[in-house]
C-alpha positions as MATLAB code, in Angstrom:
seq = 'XXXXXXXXXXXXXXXXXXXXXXXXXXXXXXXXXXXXXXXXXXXXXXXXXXXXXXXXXXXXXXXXXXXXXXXXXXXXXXXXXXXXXXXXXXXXXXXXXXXXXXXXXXXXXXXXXXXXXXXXXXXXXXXXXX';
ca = [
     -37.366  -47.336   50.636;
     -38.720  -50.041   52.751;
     -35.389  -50.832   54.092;
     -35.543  -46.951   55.668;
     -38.998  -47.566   56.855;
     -39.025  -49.604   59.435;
     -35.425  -48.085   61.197;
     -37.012  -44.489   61.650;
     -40.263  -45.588   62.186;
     -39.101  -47.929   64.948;
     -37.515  -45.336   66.575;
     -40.719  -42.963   66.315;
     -42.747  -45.836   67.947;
     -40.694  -46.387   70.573;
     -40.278  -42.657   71.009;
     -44.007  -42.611   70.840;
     -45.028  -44.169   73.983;
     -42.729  -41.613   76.179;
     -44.424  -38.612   77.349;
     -42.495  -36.079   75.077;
     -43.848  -33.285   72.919;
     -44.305  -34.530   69.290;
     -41.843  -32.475   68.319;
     -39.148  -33.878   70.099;
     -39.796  -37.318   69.713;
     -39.404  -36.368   65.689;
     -36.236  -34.436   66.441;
     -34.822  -37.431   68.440;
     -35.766  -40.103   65.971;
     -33.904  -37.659   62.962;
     -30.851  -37.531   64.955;
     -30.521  -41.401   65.954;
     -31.577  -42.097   61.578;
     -28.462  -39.460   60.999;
     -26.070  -41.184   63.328;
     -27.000  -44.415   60.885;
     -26.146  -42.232   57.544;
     -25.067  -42.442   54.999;
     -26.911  -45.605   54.749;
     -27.307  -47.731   51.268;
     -31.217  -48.499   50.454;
     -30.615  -50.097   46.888;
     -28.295  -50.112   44.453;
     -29.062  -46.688   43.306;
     -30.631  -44.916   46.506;
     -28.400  -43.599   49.489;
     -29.920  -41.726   52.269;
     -28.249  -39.012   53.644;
     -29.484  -37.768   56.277;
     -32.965  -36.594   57.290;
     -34.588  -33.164   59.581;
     -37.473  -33.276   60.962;
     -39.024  -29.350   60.521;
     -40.984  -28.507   63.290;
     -42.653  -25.165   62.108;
     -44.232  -27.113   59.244;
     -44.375  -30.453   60.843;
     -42.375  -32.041   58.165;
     -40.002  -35.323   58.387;
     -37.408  -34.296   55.399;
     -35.647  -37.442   53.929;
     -32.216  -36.792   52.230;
     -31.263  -39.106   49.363;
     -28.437  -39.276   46.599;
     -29.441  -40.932   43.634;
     -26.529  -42.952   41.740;
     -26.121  -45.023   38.243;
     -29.462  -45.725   36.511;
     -31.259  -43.297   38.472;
     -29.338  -40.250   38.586;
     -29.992  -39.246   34.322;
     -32.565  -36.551   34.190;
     -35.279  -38.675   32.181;
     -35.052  -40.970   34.781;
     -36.678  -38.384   37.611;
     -40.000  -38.234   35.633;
     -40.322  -42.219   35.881;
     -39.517  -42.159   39.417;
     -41.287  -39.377   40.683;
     -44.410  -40.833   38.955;
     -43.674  -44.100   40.879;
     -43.193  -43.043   44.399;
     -46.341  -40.859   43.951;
     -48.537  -43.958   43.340;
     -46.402  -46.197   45.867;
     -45.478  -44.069   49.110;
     -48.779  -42.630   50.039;
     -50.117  -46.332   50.026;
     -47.104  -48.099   51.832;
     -47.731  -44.929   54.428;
     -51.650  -45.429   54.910;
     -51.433  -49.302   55.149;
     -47.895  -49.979   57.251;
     -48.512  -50.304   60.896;
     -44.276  -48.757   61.261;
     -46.110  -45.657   59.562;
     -48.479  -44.931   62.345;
     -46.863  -42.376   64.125;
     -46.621  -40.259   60.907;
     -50.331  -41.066   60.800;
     -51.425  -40.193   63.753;
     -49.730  -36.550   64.395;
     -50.164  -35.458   60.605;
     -46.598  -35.717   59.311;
     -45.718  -34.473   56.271;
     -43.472  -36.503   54.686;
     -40.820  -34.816   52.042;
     -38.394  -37.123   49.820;
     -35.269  -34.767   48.568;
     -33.219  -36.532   46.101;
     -30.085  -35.085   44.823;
     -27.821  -36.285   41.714;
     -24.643  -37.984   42.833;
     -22.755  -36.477   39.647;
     -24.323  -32.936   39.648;
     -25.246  -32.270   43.344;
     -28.050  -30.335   42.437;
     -31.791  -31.686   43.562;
     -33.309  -34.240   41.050;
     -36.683  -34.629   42.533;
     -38.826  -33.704   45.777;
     -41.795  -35.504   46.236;
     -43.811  -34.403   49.304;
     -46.760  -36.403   51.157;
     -49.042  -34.727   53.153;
     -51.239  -35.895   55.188;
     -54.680  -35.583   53.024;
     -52.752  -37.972   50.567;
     -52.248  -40.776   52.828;
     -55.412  -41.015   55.132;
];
């Protein structure tokens, strides 16, 4: 997770400081984080690829969980732990900002490498990290 951070968030900032609808810059910053993908976070967490939604202002994060993490009594452990960590890591990192500042909503989709099917979704809105 904080390997991702600062790679899409640098884009965003430097994104940012053109004159470009919001939307774009989002759109933009998905694309160049996809060109990157798939891209190894940890030992257990791959992202995929990510979307940025523009009807719901939503940055969508693609992930495929592998060993440790991808058994179903795992999700309940992790989910639990990215909902205490990733609002907080969002409200106090400066690389976050641009989220901040145009009201992101921040969605984490992570699928089971073995089953394909979605193993959690965690989704951060802005009234949870402000």
């Amino acid at each position: 997770m904080r390997k991702l951070l600062p790679l899409s968030c640098m884009v965003l900032i430097m994104l940012g400081s053109c004159q470009q609808p919001k939307s774009e810059v989002f759109e933009i910053a998905s694309k160049e984080v996809n060109r990157q993908c798939p891209m190894i976070i940890d030992e257990v967490t791959t992202l995929d690829s990510t979307r940025y939604s523009k009807q719901d202002n939503s940055f969508i994060y693609y992930y495929t969980l592998t060993g440790a993490a991808d058994k179903p009594e795992a999700s309940s452990l992790v989910n639990d732990y990215l909902k205490q960590t990733i609002p907080e890591q969002i409200k106090t990192s400066r690389e976050m900002e641009t989220y901040r500042k145009n009201n992101v909503t921040i969605v984490y989709v992570y699928l089971s490498e073995k089953t394909q099917q979605k193993q959690l979704c965690l989704t951060i809105t802005p009234d949870m990290y402000k």
